[in-house]
C-alpha positions as CSV (number, residue, x, y, z in Angstrom):
1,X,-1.7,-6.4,-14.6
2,X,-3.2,-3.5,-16.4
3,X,-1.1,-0.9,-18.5
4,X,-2.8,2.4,-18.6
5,X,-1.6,4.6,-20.7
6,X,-1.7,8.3,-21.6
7,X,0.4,9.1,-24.7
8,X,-0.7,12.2,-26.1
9,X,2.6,14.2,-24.8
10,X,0.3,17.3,-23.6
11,X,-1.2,19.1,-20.8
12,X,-3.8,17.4,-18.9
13,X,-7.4,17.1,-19.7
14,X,-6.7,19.1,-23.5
15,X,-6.1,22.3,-21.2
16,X,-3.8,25.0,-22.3
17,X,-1.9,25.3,-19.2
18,X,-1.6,29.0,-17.8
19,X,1.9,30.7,-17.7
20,X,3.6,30.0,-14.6
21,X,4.0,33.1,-13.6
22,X,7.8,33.3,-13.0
23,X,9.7,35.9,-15.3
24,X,13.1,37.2,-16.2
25,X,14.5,39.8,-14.3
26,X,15.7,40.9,-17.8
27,X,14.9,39.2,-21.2
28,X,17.6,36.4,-22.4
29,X,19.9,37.5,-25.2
30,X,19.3,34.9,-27.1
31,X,17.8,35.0,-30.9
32,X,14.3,36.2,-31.3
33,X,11.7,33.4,-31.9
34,X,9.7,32.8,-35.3
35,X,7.3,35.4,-34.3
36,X,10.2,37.7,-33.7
37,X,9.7,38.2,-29.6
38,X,11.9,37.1,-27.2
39,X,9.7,36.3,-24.3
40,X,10.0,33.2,-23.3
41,X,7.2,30.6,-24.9
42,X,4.7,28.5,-23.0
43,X,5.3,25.4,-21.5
44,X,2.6,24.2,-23.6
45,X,3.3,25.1,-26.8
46,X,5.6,22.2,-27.7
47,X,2.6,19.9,-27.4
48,X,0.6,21.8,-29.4
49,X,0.9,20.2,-33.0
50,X,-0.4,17.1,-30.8
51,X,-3.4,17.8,-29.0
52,X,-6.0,17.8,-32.0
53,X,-4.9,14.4,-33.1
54,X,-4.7,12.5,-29.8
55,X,-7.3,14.4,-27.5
56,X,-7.3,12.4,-24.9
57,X,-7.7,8.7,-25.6
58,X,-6.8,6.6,-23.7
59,X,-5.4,2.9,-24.5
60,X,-4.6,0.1,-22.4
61,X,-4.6,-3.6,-21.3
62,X,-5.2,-5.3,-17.6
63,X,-3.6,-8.5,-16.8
64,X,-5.0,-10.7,-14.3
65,X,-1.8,-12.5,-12.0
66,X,-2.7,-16.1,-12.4
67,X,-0.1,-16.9,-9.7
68,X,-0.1,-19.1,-6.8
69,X,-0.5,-17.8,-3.2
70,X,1.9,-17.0,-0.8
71,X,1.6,-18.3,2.4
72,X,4.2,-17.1,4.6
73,X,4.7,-16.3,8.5
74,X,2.7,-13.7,10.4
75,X,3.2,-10.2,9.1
76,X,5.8,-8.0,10.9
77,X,4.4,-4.8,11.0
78,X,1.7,-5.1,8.4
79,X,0.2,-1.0,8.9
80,X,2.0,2.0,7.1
81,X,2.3,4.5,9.7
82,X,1.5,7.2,7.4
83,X,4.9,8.9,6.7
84,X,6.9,9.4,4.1
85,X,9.0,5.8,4.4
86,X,6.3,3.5,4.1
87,X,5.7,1.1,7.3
88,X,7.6,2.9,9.5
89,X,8.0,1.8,13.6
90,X,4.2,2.3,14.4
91,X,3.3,-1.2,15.6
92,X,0.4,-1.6,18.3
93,X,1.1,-4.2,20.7
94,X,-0.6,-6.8,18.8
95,X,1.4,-6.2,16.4
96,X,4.9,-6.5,18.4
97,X,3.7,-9.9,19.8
98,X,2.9,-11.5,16.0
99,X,6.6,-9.6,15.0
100,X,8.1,-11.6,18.1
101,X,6.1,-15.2,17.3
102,X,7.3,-14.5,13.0
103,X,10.8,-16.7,12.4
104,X,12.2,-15.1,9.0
105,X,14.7,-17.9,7.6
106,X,18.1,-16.6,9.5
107,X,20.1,-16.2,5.9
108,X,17.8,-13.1,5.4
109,X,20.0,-9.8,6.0
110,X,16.4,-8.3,6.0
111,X,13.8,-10.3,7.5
112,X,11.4,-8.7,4.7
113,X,13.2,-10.8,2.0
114,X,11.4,-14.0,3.5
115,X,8.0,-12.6,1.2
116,X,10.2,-12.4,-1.8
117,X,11.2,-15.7,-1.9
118,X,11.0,-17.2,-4.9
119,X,10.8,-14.3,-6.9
120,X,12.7,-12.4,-9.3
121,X,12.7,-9.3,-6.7
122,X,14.2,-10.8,-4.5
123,X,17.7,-9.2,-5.2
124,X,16.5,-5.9,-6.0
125,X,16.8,-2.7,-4.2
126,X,14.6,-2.0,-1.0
127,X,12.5,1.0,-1.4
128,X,14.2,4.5,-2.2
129,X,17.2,2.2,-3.1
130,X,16.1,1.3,-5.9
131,X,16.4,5.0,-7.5
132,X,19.7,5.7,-8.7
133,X,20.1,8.6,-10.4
134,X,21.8,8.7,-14.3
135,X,24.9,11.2,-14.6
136,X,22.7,14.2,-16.0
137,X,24.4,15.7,-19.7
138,X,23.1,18.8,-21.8
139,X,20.3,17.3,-24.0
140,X,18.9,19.8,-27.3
141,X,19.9,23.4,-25.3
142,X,18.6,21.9,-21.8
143,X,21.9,22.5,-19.2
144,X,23.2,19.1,-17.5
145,X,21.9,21.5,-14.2
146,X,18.4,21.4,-15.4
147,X,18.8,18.0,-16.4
148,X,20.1,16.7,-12.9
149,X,17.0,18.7,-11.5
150,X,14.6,17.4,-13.6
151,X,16.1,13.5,-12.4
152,X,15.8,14.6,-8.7
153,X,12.3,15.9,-9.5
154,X,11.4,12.5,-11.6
155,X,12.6,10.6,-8.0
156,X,10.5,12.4,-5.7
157,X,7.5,11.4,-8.0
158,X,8.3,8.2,-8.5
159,X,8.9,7.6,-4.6
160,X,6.0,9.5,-3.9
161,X,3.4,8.1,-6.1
162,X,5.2,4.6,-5.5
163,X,6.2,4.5,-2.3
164,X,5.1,7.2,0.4
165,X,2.8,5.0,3.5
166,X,-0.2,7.5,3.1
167,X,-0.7,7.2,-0.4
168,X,-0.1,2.9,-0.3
169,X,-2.8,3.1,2.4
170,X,-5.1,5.0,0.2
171,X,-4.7,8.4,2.4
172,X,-4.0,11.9,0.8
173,X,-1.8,12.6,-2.6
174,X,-0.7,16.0,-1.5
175,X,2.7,14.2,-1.0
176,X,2.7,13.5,-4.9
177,X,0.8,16.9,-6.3
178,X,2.5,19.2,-4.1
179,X,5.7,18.7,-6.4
180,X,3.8,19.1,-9.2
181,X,3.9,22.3,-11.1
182,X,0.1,23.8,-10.6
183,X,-0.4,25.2,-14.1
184,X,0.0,21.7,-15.9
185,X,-3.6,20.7,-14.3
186,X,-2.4,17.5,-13.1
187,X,-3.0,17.5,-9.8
188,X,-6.9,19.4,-10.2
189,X,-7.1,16.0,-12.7
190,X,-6.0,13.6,-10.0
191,X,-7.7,14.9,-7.3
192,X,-11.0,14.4,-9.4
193,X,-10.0,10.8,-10.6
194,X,-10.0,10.3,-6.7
195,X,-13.8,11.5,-6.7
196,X,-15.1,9.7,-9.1
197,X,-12.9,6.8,-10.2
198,X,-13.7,5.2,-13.6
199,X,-11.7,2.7,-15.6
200,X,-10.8,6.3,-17.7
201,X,-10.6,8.2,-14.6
202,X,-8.5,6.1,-12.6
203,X,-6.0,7.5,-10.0
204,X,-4.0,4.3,-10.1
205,X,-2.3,5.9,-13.9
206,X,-0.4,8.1,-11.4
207,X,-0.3,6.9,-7.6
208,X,-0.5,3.2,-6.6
209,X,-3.0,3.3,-3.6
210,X,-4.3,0.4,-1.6
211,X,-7.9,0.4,-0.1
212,X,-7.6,-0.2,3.8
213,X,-10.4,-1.5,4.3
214,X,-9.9,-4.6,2.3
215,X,-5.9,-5.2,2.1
216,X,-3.1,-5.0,4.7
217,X,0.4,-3.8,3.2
218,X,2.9,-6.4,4.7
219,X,6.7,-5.7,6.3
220,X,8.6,-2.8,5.9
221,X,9.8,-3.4,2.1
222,X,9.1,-2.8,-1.7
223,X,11.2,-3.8,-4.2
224,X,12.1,-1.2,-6.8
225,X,14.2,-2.0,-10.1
226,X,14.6,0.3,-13.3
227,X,16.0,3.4,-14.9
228,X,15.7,6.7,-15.9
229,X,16.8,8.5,-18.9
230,X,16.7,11.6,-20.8
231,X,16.0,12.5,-25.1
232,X,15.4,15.8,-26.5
233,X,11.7,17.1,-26.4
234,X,9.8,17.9,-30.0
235,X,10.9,21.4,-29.7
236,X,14.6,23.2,-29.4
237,X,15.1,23.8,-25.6
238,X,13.0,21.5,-24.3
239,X,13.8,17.5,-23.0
240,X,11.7,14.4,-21.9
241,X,13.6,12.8,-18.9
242,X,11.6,9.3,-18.2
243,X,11.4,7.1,-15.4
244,X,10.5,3.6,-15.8
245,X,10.6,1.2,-12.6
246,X,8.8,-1.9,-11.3
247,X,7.8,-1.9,-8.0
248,X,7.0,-5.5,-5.6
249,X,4.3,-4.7,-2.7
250,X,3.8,-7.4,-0.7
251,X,0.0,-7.6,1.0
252,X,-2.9,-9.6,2.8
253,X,-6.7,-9.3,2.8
254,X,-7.2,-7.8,6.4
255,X,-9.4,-11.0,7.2
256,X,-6.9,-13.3,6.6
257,X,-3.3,-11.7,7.8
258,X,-1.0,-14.3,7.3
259,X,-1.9,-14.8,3.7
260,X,0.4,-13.0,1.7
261,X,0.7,-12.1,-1.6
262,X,2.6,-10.2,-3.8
263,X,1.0,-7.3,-6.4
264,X,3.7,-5.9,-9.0
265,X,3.1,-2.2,-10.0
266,X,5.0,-1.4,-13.3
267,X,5.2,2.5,-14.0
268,X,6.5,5.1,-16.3
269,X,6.6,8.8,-15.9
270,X,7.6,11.0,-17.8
271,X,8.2,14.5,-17.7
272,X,9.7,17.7,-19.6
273,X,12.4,19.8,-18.2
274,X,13.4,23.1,-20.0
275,X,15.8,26.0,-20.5
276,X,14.7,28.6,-18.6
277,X,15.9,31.2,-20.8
278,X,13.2,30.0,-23.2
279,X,10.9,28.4,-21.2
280,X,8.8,29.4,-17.6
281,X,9.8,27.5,-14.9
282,X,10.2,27.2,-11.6
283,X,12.5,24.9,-10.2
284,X,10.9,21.7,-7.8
285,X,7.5,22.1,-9.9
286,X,7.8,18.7,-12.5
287,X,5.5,19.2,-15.6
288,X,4.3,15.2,-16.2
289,X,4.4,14.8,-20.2
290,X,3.2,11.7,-20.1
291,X,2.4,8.2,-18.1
292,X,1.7,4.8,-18.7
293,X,0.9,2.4,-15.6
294,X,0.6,-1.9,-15.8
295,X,-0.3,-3.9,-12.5
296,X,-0.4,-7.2,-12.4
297,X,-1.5,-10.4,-9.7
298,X,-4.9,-7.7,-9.2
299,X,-8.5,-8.4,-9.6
300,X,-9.7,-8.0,-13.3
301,X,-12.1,-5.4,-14.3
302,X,-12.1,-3.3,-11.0
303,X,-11.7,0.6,-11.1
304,X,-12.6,1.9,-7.7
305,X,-9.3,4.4,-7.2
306,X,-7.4,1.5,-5.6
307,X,-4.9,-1.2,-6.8
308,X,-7.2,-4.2,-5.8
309,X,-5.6,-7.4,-5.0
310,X,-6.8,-10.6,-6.6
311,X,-7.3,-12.5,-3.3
312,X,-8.9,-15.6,-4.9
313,X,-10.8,-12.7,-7.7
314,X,-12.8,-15.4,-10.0
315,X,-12.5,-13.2,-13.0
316,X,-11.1,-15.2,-16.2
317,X,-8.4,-13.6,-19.0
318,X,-10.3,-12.3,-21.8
319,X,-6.8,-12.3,-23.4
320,X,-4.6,-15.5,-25.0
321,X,-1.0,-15.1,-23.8
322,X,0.9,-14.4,-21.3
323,X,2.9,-10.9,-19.8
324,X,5.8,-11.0,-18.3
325,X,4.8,-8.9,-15.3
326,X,8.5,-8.2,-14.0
327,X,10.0,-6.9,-17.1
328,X,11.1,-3.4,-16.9
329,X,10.9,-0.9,-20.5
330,X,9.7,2.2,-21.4
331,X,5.8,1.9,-21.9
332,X,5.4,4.8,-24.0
333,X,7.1,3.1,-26.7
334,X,6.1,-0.7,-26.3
335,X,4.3,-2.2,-28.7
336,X,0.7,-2.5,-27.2
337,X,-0.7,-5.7,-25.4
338,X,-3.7,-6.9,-28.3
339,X,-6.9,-6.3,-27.6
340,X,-9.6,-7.8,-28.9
341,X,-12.5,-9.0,-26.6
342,X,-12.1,-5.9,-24.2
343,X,-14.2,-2.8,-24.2
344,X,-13.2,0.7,-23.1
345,X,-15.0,0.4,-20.0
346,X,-13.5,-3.0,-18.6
347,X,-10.5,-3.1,-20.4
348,X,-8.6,-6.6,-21.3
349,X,-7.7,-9.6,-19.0
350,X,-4.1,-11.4,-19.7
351,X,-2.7,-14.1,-17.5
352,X,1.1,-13.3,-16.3
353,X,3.9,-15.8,-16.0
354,X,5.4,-14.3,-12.9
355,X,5.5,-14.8,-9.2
């Protein structure tokens, strides 16, 4: 399990992001700011007062899934088909005939659960089920209407980076940085963590990508549990609206099919919705504030772009303890996991005591 996580609260890579672009077709009638103008201010300058103190350091700790393996009936239709539902009916014929030989255990409304036995997902939400959005209420001069689209916008992230086939099966992100707002720079950052992955430069903080070469994705199911909420930004007119959800994938090596295991992914995202009246903004571009990502039951010390199943990974906990890898909470604001005996190139290794 490794929790990644960026807290500085400001645009990307130290940038000042660039105006969006979008203007008033007259200027708001509201009171002038402190430098007596009453254009509307930059995204970025809320962050501001942060940016010299926290540049951009990065913190985190990886937890290595001591758990047993899973073996469990031929996979189902173990290939994403590479649109936005994950594992959607593309099954060769090969895989028909393995579907047909499988016998989920009958009490299964959904023949998926059979992979989740034993676990505490087991009764959670199936995919895009697992998002239900809070009622949305003004928060420090942000409308409940630009709250309620910021929660909508916070979903299609979260599905996207957690859940859309081409991105599990390590295919393009344009599904996640095409609702991105463009001026923030998060999107020109990911697509460069994608180049040249690095335990500081790793996609996996945003998108949960498999590599196909080496894992299968199994059945058509990922369990999703957590919430979302909203608290006012550091600056009048502005909010924070946060996501924080764990999601279950279940998976294989591709040499060995039938055994199954499960990876846990937990992530929070947050991001800042505005008043436009203050603010530029343009509605379906989020602005992410700030992330934080754990994994767990993955191999230690790996940063190659991909989650990387443990598959029988050798690699020993550098860490005493134990996480609790299907606890949900906002890991912005947890306490971090201790640290000692990691670098900041291989990060720490901490046994789980989940399945």
């Amino acid at each position: 399990m490794s929790q990644r996580v960026n807290p500085s609260g400001e645009g990307p890579e130290g940038e000042e992001p660039k105006d969006t672009g979008r203007q008033p077709s007259a200027y708001p009638t509201h009171p002038q700011d402190p430098w007596g103008s009453p254009r509307k201010k930059r995204r970025d300058r809320a962050r501001a007062s942060a940016k010299w103190l926290v540049g951009l350091l990065l913190v985190g700790v990886i937890a290595f899934g001591l758990w047993p393996r899973h073996h469990s009936p031929t996979p189902l239709n173990a290939a994403p088909a590479g649109t936005a539902a994950p594992w959607t009916a593309a099954a060769t014929k090969a895989d028909a005939s393995r579907s047909a030989s499988a016998s989920p255990t009958p009490t299964f409304t959904n023949k998926d659960d059979q992979y989740f036995t034993g676990s505490p997902a087991l009764n959670w939400a199936d995919n895009e089920a697992g998002f239900v959005l809070p009622k949305a209420a003004a928060v420090n001069g942000v409308g409940s209407g630009y709250i309620a689209e910021g929660y909508q916008e916070l979903e299609k992230l979260m599905e996207a980076g957690g859940l859309d086939a081409t991105v599990l099966d390590g295919g393009s992100v344009s599904d996640f940085t095409k609702l991105l707002d463009p001026s923030s720079g998060t999107a020109r950052k990911l697509n460069s963590w994608l180049a040249q992955p690095s335990y500081e430069h790793d996609p996996v903080q945003l998108v949960t990508r498999f590599n196909p070469a080496t894992t299968r994705l199994v059945g058509h199911t990922v369990k999703v549990n957590g919430s979302m909420s909203a608290a006012a930004g550091s600056q009048g007119h502005t909010a924070l609206l946060t996501a924080d959800y764990v999601f279950v994938y279940v998976v294989s090596p591709v040499s060995n099919p039938s055994d199954t295991e499960r990876v846990i992914v937990h992530r929070t995202l947050q991001i800042e919705a505005v008043n436009p009246n203050y603010y530029n903004y343009v509605a379906g571009e989020a602005w992410v504030y700030s992330y934080a990502v754990s994994k767990a039951n993955i191999q230690c010390y790996r940063y190659d772009g991909y989650v990387d199943p443990a598959f029988g990974d050798s690699a020993q906990p550098n860490q005493t303890g134990t996480v609790d890898a299907y606890a949900t909470g906002n890991q912005l604001t947890a306490s971090p996991q201790p640290s000692s005996g990691s670098s900041s190139t291989q990060g720490a290794c901490q046994a789980v005591n989940g399945t």
